[in-house]
Residue, then its C-alpha position, 0 to 999 in steps of 0.5 A: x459335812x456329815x453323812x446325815x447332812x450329805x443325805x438330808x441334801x440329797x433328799x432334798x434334790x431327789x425331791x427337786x428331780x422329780x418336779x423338773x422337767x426331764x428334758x430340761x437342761x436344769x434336769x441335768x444339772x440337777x442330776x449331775x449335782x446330785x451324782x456328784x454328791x452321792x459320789x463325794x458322800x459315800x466314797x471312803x465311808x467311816x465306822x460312824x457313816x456306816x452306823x448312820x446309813x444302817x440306822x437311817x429310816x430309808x433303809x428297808x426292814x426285816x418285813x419288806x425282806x420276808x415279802x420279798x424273798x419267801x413267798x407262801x409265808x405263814x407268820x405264827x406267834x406266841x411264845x405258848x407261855x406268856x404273850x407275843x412279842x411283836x419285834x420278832x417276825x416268825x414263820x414259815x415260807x419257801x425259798x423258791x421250793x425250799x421250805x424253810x423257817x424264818x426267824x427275823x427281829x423286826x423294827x416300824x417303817x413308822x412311829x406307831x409301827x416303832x413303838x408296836x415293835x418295841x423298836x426291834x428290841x426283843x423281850x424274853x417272849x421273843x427269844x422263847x418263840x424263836x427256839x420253839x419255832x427252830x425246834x419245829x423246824x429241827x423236828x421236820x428238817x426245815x432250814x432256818x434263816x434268821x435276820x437280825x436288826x436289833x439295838x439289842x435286847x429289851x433291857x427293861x425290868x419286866x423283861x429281866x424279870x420273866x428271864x431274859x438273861x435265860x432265855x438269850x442262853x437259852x437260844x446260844x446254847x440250842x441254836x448250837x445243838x440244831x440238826x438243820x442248816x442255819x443262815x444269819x443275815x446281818x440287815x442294818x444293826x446287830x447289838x448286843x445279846x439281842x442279836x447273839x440270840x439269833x445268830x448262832x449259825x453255820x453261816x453269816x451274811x452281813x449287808x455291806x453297810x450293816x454294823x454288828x457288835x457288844x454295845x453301841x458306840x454311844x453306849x461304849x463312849x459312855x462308858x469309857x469316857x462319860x460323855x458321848x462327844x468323841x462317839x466317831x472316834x470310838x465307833x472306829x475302835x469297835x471294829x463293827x463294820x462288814x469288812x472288820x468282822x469279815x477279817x476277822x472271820x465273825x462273818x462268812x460272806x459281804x452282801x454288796x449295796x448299791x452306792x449310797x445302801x440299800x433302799x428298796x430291794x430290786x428283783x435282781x438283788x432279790x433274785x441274786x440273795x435267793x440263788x446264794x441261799x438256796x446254793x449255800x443250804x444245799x451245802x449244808x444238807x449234804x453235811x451229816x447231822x453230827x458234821x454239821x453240829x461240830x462243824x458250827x462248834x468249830x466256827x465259834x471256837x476259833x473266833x478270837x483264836x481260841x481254838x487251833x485246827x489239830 
């Protein structure tokens, strides 16, 4: 049984819960079905079922997570060129008493909400409001943080007409120059130059059931094979998960999930998330400028072994 049908089963007996009785015996038949089933499911996932539960609409976007983890936030808009690009969520907030800059790509919790955000995917008009505002944050020595949950970016015409391709080299090669602490999280989906664009940092978080990589596996098996059947087999190929990149040192650090991924942030994994980021910026800002810059060419270099510590 697939993850979707072993989800799609397990809604359906949540829902079931919640009309029954609570001291009645088929309460806790219910319920032991229920965790037996979460168990069998999600025990052993693959490259394909963790694709899946990053794709489910269960699972909380960027949004939720500013609300919960900034307080104070002001969003600001605009890439003071064009027009506002609604997939990005920009501003600033405090961590705790950090102030900081929050740059995240965002996607609806509905089908208006989806098409108002353009499905998370980032037009050039986005990707200009990240830098201006990483460049404010530079200027007053704010932190940033940046969330990535993206298919990719906006491929269409208009978007390759007012310079996508730019615009995405553009934030490479600046995030690469910043004189602040950068922190990426990985939320659910990282594809493609739309989530490169963000990702520049001095280090990476990824949720456990997140996936991050060139190209969709339905992309990739169109690809090489013409057709989208074998789409499980190569998304195993891609390498995409938490603890393939981790291995190979493309991110620093798994934020762990409950059984199942996450699908509502709790206090107490608000409250851990906060403690690790504001530990990991007080890292950070006790690295000079110039260390700090070269520190972050030296991450990138050696991913892939291109580059050898002397």
């Amino acid at each position: 049984m697939s993850i979707e049908e072993n989800e799609l089963k397990i809604a359906t007996l949540e829902e079931k819960l919640l009309k029954t009785d609570p001291a009645s015996i088929e309460f806790q038949e219910i319920q032991e079905e229920l965790n037996k089933l979460r168990l069998e499911s999600y025990q052993n996932l693959t490259a394909w079922d963790r694709v899946c539960i990053a794709r489910s609409g269960k699972r909380p976007k960027a949004g939720a997570l500013i609300k919960r983890l900034f307080t104070d936030f002001i969003e600001l808009k605009g890439d003071q060129y064009y027009a506002e690009d609604s997939s990005i969520i920009a501003g600033i907030g405090l961590l705790d008493d950090i102030p900081v800059t929050v740059l995240a790509q965002a996607k609806g919790n509905t089908v208006q909400e989806s098409i108002e955000r353009n499905f998370g995917m980032t037009s050039p008009e986005g990707f200009r409001k990240t830098l201006r505002l990483a460049k404010q944050a530079e200027k007053f020595k704010r932190p940033i943080i940046t969330i990535i949950d993206t298919s990719g970016a906006y491929p269409g015409r208009g978007a390759e007409e007012r310079g996508q391709a730019r615009a995405i080299a553009n934030n490479l090669m600046e995030f690469s120059k910043l004189r602040v602490p950068v922190i990426a999280i990985v939320l659910s989906e990282g594809g493609s130059g739309g989530a490169l664009a963000l990702s520049v940092s001095d280090y990476i978080m990824m949720f456990e059931n997140a996936v991050y990589s060139v190209l969709s596996p339905e992309g990739l098996a169109s690809i090489l094979f013409k057709d989208t059947t074998n789409v499980k087999e190569v998304a195993e190929y891609m390498k995409m998960t938490s603890k393939d990149l981790l291995d190979f040192g493309i991110v620093d650090e798994i934020i762990p999930e409950p059984l199942g991924g996450i699908k509502v942030f709790s206090d107490e994994f608000i409250d851990w998330l906060s403690q690790n980021l504001k530990k990991k910026i007080e890292e950070l800002r006790l690295v000079t400028e110039n260390k700090l810059i070269e520190n972050r060419y030296r991450k990138y270099r050696k991913i892939g072994g291109l580059f050898k510590e002397e």
